[in-house]
N, C-alpha and C positions, 0 to 999 in steps of 0.2 A: 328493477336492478339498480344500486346504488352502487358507484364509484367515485372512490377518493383518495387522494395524494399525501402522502407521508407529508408532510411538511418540515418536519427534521430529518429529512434524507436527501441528498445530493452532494454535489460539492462539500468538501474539508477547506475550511479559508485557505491551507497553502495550495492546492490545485484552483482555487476560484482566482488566485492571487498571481499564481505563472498563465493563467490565461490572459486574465487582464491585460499584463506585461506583452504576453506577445499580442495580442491585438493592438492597441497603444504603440507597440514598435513600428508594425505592421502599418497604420495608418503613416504614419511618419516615414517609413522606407520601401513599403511595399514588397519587398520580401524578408526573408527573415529564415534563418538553418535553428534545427530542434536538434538537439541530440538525446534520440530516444524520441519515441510516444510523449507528446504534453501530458497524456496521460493516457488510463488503461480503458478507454472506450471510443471504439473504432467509428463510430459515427460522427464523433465529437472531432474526431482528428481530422477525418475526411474535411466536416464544414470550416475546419481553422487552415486546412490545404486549398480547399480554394478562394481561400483570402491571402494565401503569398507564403501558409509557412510548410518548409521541405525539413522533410523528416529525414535525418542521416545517422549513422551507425561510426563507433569508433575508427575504425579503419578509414570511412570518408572524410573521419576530422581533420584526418593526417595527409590530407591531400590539400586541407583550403586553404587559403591566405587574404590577408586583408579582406576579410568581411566581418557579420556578426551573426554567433549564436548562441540561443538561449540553451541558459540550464535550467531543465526542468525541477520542480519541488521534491523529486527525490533529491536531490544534489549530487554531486562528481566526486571522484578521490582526485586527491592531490596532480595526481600524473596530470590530468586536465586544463588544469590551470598552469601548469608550467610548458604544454606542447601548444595553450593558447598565445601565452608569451612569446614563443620561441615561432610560430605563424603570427605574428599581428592580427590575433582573432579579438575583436571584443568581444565579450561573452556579457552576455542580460542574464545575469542571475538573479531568479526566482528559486534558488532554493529556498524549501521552508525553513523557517526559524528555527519551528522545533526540531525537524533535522538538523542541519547545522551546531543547534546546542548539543546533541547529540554525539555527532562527529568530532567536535573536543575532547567530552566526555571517554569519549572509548580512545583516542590519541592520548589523552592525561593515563590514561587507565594502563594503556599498552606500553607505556614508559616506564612506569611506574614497575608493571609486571615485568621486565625486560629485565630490570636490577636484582629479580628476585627469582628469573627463571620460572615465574610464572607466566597463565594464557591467558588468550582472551577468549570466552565464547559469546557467539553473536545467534540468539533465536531467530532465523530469518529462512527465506525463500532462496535456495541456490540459485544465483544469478541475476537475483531481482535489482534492477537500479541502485535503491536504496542502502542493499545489502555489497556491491560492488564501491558505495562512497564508503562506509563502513569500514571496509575490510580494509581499502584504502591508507586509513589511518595507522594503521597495523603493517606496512610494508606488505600487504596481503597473508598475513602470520595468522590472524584470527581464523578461530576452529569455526562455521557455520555449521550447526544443526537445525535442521526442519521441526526436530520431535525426537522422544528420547529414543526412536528405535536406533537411532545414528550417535547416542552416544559413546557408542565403544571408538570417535573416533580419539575423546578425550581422555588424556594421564591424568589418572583419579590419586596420582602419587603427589601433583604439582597442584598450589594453587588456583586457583580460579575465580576468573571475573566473569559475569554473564551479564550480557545486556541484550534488549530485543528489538526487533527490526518494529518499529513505532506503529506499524498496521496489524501487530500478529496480534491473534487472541491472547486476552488475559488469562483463559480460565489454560489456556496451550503453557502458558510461559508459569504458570503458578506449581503444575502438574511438571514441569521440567524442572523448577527449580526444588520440587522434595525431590525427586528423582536425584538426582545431584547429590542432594545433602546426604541421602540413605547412602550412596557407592562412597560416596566422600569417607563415610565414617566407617563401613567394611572394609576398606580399604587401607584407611591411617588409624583406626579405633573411634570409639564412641564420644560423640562432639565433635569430630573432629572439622565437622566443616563448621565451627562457630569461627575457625581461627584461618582457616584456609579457600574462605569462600565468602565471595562478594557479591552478591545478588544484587540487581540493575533494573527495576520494573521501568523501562524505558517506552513503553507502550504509549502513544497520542493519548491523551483522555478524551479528544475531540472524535477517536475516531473507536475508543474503548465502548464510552456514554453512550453508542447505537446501540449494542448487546441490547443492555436492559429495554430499552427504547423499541428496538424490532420484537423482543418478547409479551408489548404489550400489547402493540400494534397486529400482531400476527394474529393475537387471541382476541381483537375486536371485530376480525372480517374472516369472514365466510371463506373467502379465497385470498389468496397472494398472490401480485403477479410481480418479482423482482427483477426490476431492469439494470443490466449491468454487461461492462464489455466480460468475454470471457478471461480476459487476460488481468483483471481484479484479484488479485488475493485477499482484498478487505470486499468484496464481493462474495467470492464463494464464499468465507467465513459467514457473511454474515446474511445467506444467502439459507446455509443450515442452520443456522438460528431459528428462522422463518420457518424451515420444514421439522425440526422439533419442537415445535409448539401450533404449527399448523399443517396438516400432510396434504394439504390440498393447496401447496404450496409449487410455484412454476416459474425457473429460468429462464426471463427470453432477454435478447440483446435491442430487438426493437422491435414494432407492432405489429410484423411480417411472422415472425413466432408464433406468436399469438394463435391459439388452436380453441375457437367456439367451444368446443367442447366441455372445456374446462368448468364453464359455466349454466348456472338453471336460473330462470328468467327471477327470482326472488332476491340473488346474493348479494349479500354487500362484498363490495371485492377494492379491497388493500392495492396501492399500486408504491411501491418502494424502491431504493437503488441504493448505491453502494457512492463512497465518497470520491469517486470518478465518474460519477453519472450525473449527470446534465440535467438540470430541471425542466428542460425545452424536451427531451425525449421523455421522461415520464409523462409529462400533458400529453404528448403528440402518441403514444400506447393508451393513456386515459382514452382520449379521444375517440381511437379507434375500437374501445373497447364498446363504449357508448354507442357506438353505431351499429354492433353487431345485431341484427335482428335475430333474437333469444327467442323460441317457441318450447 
């Protein structure tokens, strides 16, 4: 039985990069406030919890004063940094870049529509951090769909901006954006979305570029064992990537999952994650896979 590590799977430079940060704070103050998950893998959060950092929820923001805390690499809406001002919060921002370039992006965009009585639509996760800094920009006006079954929330009579939450799939956002163009042009006539419709492929390429990457990987091992918190959405995405191109393909969070079964003393077996998983917990599932005595 052979086992081995994706080596282009774990960490996306902006979650390797808000850890960093709070670690680095962390040593220097010894505790440290998150708002929100540093990130979507529950193991990961634990070991950064017992180094000093407390993980808190909008409503506890609004309680603190004079301390500091970090924004995580999805980044904040606006309201955030003005209820830090108005608490003496300093805030460690670690959002990522390419969010942030983003969050312009769709504020320029929303302005812009505002003159025209046009929207903004955002391809994203109801609720997801990322998509709450998003919306943000927008006075929370932008329409959020998951997938085009929830298009009907959008006026196919009004212009349209679309841009996507930077983790969603590409092949999701490509299939939404005909979608769109087809009701665009039923609706105002034929073309009509060349004039009335602005497509946004705002997707990471850092975190696109796995697609291809996990479709090779899946077809070079025998098995997969994909490690990821459940609360990844660039996880599950790219979790069924792995199980349409290999069906002997398996979800676990960490090594405790892990069901012998899975495997026959011959396999090569794939051990991958998603761009909030930890390259400490893939080894330490590697590991314990190595040990399983396989008969």
């Amino acid at each position: 039985m052979e086992v081995v590590i994706d080596e282009k799977s774990g960490y996306c430079f902006g979650v390797e990069f808000a850890i960093q940060m709070a670690e680095e704070e962390m040593e220097a103050s010894g505790t440290l406030y998150c708002l929100g998950d540093i990130v979507h893998n529950a193991m990961e959060v634990e070991r950064l919890n017992q180094k000093g950092l407390q993980v808190i929820d909008r409503e506890q923001l609004k309680e603190l004063r004079d301390c500091k805390v970090l924004i995580r690499a999805h980044g904040e809406p606006p309201e955030t940094y003005k209820l830090a001002i108005e608490n003496n919060i300093e805030l460690i921002d670690a959002s990522c870049p390419v969010v942030l370039k983003l969050q312009n992006r769709v504020k320029n965009a929303f302005d812009k529509a505002e003159e025209i009585n046009g929207q903004v639509v955002i391809y994203g996760k109801h609720g997801h951090a990322e998509v709450i800094g998003l919306t943000g920009q927008t006075r929370d006006k932008a329409i959020v769909v998951s997938g085009i079954d929830e298009l009907d929330r959008v006026d196919f009579a009004k212009n349209i901006v679309l841009f996507s939450q930077t983790t969603k799939s590409t092949k999701g956002f490509y299939e939404l954006k005909e979608e769109i163009e087809k009701r665009l042009s039923t609706a105002n006539g034929e073309n009509a979305h060349l004039e009335m419709f602005d497509a946004n492929d705002s997707i990471c390429r850092q975190v696109s570029n796995r697609e291809p990457q996990m479709e090779k990987f899946s077809q070079e091992n025998d098995v997969i064992v994909f490690v990821s918190g459940k609360k990844s959405s660039n996880g599950k995405s790219l979790y069924n990537v792995c199980l349409k191109f290999n069906e002997r393909s398996y979800f676990v969070e960490n090594e405790d999952e892990v069901n012998p079964e899975w495997f026959n003393p011959g396999d090569k077996i794939g051990i991958s994650g998603a761009t909030s998983t930890p390259m400490w917990l893939m080894e330490q599932v590697a590991t314990h896979i190595r040990s399983l005595e396989l008969v």
